[in-house]
C-alpha positions as CSV (number, residue, x, y, z in Angstrom):
1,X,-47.7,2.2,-61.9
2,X,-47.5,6.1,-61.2
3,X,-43.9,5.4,-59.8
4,X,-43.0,3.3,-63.1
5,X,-44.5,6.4,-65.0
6,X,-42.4,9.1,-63.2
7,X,-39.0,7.4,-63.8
8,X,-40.1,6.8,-67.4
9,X,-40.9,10.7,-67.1
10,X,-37.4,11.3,-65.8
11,X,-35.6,9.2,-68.3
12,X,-37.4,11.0,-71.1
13,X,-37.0,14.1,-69.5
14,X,-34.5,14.2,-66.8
15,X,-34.4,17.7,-65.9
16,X,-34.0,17.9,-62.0
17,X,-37.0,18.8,-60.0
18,X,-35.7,19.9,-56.7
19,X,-38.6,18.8,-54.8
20,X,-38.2,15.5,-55.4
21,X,-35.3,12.8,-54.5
22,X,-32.1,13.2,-56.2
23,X,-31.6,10.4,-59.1
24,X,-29.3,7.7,-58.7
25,X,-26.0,6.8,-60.5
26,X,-28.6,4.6,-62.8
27,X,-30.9,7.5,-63.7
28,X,-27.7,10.0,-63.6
29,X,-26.3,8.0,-66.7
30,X,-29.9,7.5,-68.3
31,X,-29.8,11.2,-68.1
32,X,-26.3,12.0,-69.8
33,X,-27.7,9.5,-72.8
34,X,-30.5,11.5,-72.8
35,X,-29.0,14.8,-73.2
36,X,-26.2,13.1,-76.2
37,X,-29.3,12.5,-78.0
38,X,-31.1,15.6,-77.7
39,X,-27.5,17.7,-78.1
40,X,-27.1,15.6,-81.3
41,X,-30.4,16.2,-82.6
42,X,-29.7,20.1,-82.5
43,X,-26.7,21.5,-84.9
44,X,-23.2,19.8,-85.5
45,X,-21.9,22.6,-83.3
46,X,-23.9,21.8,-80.1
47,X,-22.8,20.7,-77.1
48,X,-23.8,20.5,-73.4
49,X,-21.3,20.1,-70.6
50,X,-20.5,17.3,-67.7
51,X,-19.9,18.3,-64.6
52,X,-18.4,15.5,-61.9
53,X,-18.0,16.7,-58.4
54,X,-17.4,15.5,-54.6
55,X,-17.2,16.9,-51.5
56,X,-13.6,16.5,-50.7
57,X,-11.8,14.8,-47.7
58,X,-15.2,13.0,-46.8
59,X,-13.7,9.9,-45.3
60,X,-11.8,12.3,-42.4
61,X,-15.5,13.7,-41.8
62,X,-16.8,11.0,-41.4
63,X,-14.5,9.8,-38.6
64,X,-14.0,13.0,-37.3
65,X,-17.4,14.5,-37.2
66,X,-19.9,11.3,-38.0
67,X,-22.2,10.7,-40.9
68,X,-24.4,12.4,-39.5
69,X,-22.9,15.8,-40.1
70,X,-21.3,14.7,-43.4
71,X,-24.7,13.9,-44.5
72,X,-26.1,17.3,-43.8
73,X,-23.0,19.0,-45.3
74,X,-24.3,16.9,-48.6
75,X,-27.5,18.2,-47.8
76,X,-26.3,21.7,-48.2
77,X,-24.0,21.4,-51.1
78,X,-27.5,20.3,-53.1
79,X,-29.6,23.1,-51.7
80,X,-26.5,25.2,-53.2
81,X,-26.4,24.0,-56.8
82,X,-29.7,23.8,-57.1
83,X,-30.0,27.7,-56.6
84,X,-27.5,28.0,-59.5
85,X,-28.9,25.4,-61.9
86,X,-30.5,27.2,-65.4
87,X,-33.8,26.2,-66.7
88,X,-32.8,22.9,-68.5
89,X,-30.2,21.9,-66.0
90,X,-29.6,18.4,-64.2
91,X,-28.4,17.3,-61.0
92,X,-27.4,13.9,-59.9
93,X,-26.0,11.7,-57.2
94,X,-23.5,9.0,-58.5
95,X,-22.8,7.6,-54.8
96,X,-20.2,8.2,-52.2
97,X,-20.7,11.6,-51.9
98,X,-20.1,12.1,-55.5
99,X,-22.4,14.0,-58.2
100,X,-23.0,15.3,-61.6
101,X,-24.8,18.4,-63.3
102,X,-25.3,18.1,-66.9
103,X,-25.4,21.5,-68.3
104,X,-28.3,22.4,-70.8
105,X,-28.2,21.2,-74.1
106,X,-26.6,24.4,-76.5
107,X,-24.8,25.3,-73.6
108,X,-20.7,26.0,-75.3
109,X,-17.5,25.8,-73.1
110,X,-17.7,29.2,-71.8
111,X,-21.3,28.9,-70.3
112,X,-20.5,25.5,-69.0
113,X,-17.0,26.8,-67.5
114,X,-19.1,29.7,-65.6
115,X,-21.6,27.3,-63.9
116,X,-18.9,25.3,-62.9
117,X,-17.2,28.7,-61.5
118,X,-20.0,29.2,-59.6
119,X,-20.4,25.6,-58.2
120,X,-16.7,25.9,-56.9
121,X,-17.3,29.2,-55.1
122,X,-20.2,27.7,-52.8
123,X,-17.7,26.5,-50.6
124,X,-16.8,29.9,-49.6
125,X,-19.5,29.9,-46.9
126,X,-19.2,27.2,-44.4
127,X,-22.1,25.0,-43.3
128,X,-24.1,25.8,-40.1
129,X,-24.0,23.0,-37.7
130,X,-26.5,22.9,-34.0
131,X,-23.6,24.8,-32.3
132,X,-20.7,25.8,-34.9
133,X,-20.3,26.0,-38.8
134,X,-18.1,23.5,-40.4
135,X,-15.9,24.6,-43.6
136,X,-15.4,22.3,-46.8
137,X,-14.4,22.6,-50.3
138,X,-15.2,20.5,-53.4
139,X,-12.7,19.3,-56.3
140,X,-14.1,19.4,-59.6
141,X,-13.4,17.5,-63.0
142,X,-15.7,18.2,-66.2
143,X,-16.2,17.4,-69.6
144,X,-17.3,18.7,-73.2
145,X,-20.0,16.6,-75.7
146,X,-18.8,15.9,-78.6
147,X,-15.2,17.3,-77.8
148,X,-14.0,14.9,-74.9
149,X,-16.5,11.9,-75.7
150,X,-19.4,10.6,-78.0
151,X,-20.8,8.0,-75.5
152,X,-21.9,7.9,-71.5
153,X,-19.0,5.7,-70.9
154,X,-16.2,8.2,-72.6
155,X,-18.0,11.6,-71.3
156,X,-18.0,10.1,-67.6
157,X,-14.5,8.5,-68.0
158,X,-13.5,11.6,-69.0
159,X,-14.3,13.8,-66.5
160,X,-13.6,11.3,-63.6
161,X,-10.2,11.4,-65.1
162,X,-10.2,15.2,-64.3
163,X,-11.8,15.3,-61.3
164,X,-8.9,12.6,-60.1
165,X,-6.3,15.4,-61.1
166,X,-8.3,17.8,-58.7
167,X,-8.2,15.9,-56.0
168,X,-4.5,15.6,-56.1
169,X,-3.9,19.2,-56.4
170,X,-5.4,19.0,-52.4
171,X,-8.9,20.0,-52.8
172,X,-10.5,23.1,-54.0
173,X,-9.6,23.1,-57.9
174,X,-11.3,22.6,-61.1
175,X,-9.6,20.6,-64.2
176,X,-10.6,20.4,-67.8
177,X,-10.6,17.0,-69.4
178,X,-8.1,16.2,-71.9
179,X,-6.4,13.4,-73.6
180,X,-3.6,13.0,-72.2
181,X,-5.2,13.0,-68.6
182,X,-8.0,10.5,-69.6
183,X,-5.0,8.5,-71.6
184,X,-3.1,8.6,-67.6
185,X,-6.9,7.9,-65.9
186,X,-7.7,4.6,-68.3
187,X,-4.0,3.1,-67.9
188,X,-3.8,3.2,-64.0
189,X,-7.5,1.4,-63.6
190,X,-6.3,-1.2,-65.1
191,X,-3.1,-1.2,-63.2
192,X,-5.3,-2.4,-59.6
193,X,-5.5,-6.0,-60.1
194,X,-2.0,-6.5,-61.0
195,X,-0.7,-4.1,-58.1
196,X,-2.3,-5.4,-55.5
197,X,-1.0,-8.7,-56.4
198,X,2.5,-7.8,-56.3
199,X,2.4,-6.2,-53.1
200,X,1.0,-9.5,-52.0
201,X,3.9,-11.8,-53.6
202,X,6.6,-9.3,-52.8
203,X,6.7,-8.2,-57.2
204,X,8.4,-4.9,-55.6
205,X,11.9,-4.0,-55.2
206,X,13.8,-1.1,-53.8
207,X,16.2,1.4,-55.9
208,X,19.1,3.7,-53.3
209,X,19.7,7.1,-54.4
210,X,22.7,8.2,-52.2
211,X,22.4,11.1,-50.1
212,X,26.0,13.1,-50.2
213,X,27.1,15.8,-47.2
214,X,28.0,18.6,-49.4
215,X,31.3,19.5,-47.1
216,X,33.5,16.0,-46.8
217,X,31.8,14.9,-49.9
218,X,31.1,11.4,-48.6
219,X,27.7,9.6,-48.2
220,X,26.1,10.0,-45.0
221,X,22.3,8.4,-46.3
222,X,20.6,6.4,-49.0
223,X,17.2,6.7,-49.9
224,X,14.8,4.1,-50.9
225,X,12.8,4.7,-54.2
226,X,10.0,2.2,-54.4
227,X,10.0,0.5,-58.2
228,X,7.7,-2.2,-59.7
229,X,8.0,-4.4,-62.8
230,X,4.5,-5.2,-64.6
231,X,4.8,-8.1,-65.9
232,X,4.4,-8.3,-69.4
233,X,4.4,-4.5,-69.2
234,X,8.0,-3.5,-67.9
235,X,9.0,-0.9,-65.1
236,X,5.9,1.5,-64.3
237,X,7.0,5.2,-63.5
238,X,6.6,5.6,-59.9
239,X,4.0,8.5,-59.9
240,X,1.1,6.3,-62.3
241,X,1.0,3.5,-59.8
242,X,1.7,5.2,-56.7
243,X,-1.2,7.4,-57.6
244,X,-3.2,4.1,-58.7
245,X,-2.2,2.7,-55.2
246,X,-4.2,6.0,-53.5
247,X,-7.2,5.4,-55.9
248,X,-7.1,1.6,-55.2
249,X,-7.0,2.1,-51.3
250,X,-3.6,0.4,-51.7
251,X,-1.2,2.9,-50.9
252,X,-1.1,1.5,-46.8
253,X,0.0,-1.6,-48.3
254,X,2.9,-0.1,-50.3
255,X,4.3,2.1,-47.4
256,X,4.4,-0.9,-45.3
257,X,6.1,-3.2,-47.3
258,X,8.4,0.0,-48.2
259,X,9.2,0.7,-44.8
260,X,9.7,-2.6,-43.5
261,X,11.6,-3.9,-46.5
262,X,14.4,-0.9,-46.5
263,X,15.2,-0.8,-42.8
264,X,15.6,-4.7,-42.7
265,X,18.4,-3.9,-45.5
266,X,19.7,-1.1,-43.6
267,X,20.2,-3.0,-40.8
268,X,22.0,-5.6,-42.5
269,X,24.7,-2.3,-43.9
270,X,28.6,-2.6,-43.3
271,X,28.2,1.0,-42.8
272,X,25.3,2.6,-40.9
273,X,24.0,5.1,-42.8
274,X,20.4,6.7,-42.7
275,X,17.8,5.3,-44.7
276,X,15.2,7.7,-45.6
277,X,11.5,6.4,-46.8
278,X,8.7,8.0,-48.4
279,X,5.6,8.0,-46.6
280,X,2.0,8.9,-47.1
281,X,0.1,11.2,-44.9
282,X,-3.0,8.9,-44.8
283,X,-1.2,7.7,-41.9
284,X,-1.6,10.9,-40.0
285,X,-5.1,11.2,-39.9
286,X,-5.5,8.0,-38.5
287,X,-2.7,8.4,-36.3
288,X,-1.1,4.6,-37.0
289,X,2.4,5.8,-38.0
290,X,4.3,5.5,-34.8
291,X,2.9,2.3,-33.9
292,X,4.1,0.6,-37.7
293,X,7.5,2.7,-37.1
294,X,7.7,1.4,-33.2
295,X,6.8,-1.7,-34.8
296,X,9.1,-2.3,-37.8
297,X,12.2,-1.1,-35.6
298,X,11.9,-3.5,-33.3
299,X,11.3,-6.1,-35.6
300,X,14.6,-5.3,-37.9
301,X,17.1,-4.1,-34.6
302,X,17.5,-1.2,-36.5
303,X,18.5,2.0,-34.2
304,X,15.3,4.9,-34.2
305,X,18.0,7.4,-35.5
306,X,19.7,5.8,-38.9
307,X,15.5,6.3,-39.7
308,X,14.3,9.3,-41.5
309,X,10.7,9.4,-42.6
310,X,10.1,12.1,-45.7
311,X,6.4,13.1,-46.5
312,X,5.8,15.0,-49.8
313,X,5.2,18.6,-49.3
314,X,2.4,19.4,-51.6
315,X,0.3,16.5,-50.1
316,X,-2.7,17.3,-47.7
317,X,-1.5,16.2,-44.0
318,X,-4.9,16.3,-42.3
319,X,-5.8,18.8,-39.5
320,X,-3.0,20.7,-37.6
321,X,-3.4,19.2,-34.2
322,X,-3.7,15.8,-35.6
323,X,-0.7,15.9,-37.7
324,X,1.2,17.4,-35.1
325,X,0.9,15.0,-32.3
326,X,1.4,11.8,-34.6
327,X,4.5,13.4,-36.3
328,X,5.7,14.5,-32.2
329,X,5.1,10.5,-31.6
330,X,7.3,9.9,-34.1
331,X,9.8,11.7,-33.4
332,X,9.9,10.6,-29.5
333,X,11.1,7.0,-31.4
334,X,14.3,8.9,-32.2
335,X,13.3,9.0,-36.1
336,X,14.3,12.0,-38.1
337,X,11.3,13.3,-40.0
338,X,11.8,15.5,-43.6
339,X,9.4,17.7,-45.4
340,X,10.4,16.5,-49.0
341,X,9.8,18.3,-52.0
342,X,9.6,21.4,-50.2
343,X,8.8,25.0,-52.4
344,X,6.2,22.8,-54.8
345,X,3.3,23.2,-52.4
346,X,1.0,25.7,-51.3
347,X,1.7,25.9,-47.3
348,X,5.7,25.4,-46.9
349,X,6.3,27.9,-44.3
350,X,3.2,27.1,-42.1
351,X,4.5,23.3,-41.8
352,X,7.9,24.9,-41.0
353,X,6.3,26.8,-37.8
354,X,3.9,24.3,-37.1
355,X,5.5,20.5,-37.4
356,X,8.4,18.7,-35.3
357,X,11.0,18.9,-38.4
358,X,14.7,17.5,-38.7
359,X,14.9,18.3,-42.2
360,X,13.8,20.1,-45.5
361,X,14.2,18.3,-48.7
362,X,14.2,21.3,-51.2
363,X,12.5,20.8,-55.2
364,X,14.6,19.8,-57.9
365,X,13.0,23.1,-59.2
366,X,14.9,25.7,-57.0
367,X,17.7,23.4,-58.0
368,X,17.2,23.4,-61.5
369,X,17.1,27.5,-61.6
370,X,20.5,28.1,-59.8
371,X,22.4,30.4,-61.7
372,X,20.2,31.5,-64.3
373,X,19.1,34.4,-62.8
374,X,19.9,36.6,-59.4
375,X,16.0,36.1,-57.9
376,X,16.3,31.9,-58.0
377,X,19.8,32.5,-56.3
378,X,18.7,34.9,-53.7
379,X,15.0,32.5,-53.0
380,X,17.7,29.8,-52.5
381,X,19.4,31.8,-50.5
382,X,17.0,33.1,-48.3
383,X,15.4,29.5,-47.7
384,X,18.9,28.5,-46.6
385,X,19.2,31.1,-44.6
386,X,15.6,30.4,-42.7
387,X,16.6,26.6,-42.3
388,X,19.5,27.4,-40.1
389,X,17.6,29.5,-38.2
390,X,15.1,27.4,-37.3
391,X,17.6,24.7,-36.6
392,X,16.5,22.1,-39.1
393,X,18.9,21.1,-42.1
394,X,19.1,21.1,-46.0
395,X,18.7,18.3,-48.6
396,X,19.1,19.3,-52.3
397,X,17.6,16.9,-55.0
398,X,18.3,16.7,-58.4
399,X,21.9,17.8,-58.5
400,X,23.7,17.6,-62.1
401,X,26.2,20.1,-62.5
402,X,29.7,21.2,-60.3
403,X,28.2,24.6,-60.4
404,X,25.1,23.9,-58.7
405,X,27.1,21.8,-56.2
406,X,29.3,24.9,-55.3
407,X,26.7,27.2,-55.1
408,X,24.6,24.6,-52.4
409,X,28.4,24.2,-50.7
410,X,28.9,28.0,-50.1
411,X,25.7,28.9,-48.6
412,X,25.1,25.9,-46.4
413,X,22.9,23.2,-47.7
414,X,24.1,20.4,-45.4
415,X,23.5,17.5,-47.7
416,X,22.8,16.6,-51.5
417,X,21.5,14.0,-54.2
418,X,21.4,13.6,-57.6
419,X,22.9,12.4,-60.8
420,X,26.4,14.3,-60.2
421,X,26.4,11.9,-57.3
422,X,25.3,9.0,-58.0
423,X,22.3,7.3,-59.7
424,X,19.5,5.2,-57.7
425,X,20.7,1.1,-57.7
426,X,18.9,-1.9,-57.2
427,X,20.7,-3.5,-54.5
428,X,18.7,-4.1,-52.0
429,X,21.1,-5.6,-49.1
430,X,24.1,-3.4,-49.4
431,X,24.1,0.0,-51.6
432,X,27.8,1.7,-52.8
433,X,29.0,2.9,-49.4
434,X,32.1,4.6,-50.8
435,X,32.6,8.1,-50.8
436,X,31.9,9.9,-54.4
């Protein structure tokens, strides 16, 4: 009975006690009903905030370091926040190394904002293991009552829906809910069901966007742009259900059938171009992209060399040494590898020195700035000028205009692609071979 009465205590009152157990997800979203009421109950003009939080990049932790040591880096991260916490405060566990603080009720935008400030900056100081100290950060998403819900469901949605866009910024960051982001958030859950089942009865096809060398003019690559047609729904844009792919645990799935699909077509080409793929660095942590590369070449006879494997730039790539020694097996197949959508990122010239790279595949950003002013031209410049140096070559995307072209064409970016040149095409066996 006295354990019945403290959880009726808690759900009455659910302010956080840190001597005892942390609630569950169940008694976390008792809690955020219980603080709707109470906020309600005050003025029209009250609110209290949501904060949702996780410790990110636990999965490589786990296999790297055990549960063991993620567990006590949890264990710390709650010590932390529940120094910070004001009278009136709550902290919760919602599973998977995922929480929530509910700010007091009365507490406006600005206080809410500066306790979440201040839960951000405890990853500044690592954790102190038996024998070392391990670093980590947290991504953050959070949410306003009444502003950005009215119920548990919405307020939680919410900032889910913002802590999502955190974690794709690569760890580290805060985002503020809003509309449009929870709009995004509510659209791709309910994309899962119908993506996994067209990965599973082959619902995806391939678009080529030609890649042009910017001397002879002619096309020297074609690059395959994974598409998907919901049915009942139409084409999907590429970055909702790739991103509902990585939420889903799906993404493998897609990079597979990706890979395996284009270089059976480009094997079957009158004209042997390269085919260049888009793949996601989840592979590199595990180290299982060489043996699906070794493994799809041998199964479509198509030569290691007409292959060039493009990871996005701004993505997260896993530890140094890791990445390095997969992307080195890679590359011992005779596949090119490109850093694509270089500049948009946060660590572009350390993956330059670090990584085994045949190729940089620069923004449409830099592109889209040529010519409006001397600094884009000179930044274009200069990254030209550091690609030749260290012996890898140029790829400019989003190409539209003859002026654009000639600028890339006098200062030595190798190759091109964009509208000017040629628009993407479904045709999966045998993409426009012809010179433009």
């Amino acid at each position: 009975m006295d354990a019945l009465a403290d959880l009726a205590d808690l759900t009455r009152n659910p302010i956080y006690n840190s001597g005892s157990v942390l609630p569950n997800r169940m008694q976390s979203m008792e809690s955020v009903q219980w603080y709707i009421e109470q906020t309600a109950g005050l003025t029209k003009r009250a609110k209290f905030g949501l904060i949702r939080f996780n410790l990110d990049h636990l999965s490589f932790i786990n296999e790297r370091y055990g549960w063991d040591v993620a567990d006590i880096i949890l264990e710390e991260i709650v010590r932390r926040i529940e120094k910070l916490l004001p009278q009136g405060a709550f902290l919760g566990g919602m599973g998977g190394g995922n929480f929530i603080v509910l700010t007091p009720p009365g507490y406006t935008q600005v206080t809410t904002r500066s306790l979440m400030t201040s839960i951000l900056r405890i990853s500044e100081a690592p954790v102190a293991l038996a024998s070392s100290s391990l670093p980590f950060s947290l991504s953050i998403g959070w949410s306003m009552f009444p502003e950005d819900g009215h119920t548990v469901d919405d307020l939680l949605t919410s900032a889910k829906a913002a802590l999502m866009e955190a974690q794709r910024l690569g760890g580290g960051h805060e985002r503020r809910a809003d509309e449009e982001t929870t709009r995004m958030h509510i659209l791709s859950s309910s994309l899962e069901q119908d993506l996994a089942v067209a990965v599973e009865q082959n619902g995806l096809f391939l678009n080529w966007m030609p890649v042009v060398d910017t001397a002879s003019q002619q096309i020297v690559a074609h690059e395959a742009l994974l598409r998907w047609n919901r049915p009942g729904y139409g084409e999907v844009p590429p970055a909702l259900f790739i991103r509902c792919a990585e939420e889903a645990g799906l993404v493998e799935m897609l990079d597979s059938w990706s890979l395996k699909t284009a270089c059976m077509a480009a094997a079957s080409w009158d004209v042997p171009h390269r085919v260049c793929v888009n793949i996601s660095p989840v592979w590199l942590v595990s180290e299982r992209l060489s043996k699906l590369v070794k493994e799809i070449l041998q199964e479509s006879g198509l030569a290691p060399e007409r292959l060039q494997i493009e990871m996005s730039e701004p993505r997260f790539f896993g530890p140094e040494d890791i990445t390095f020694r997969e992307l080195s097996r890679v590359r011992a197949l005779g596949v090119r590898l490109a850093l694509d959508d270089f500049g948009s990122g946060f660590s572009s010239l350390e993956r330059l020195r670090f990584y085994p790279l045949d190729q940089i595949k620069l923004d449409r950003r830099f592109i889209n700035s040529l010519g409006e002013n001397n600094r884009a031209n000179e930044v274009m410049c200069a990254i030209l000028a550091l690609a030749r140096a260290l012996n890898i070559t140029t790829c400019a995307k989003g190409v539209e205009t003859e002026s654009q072209m000639a600028f890339l064409d006098a200062y030595g970016c190798e190759e091109v692609q964009g509208y000017l040149l040629g628009s993407p095409v479904r045709d999966q066996a045998k993409p426009a071979s012809q010179s433009t």
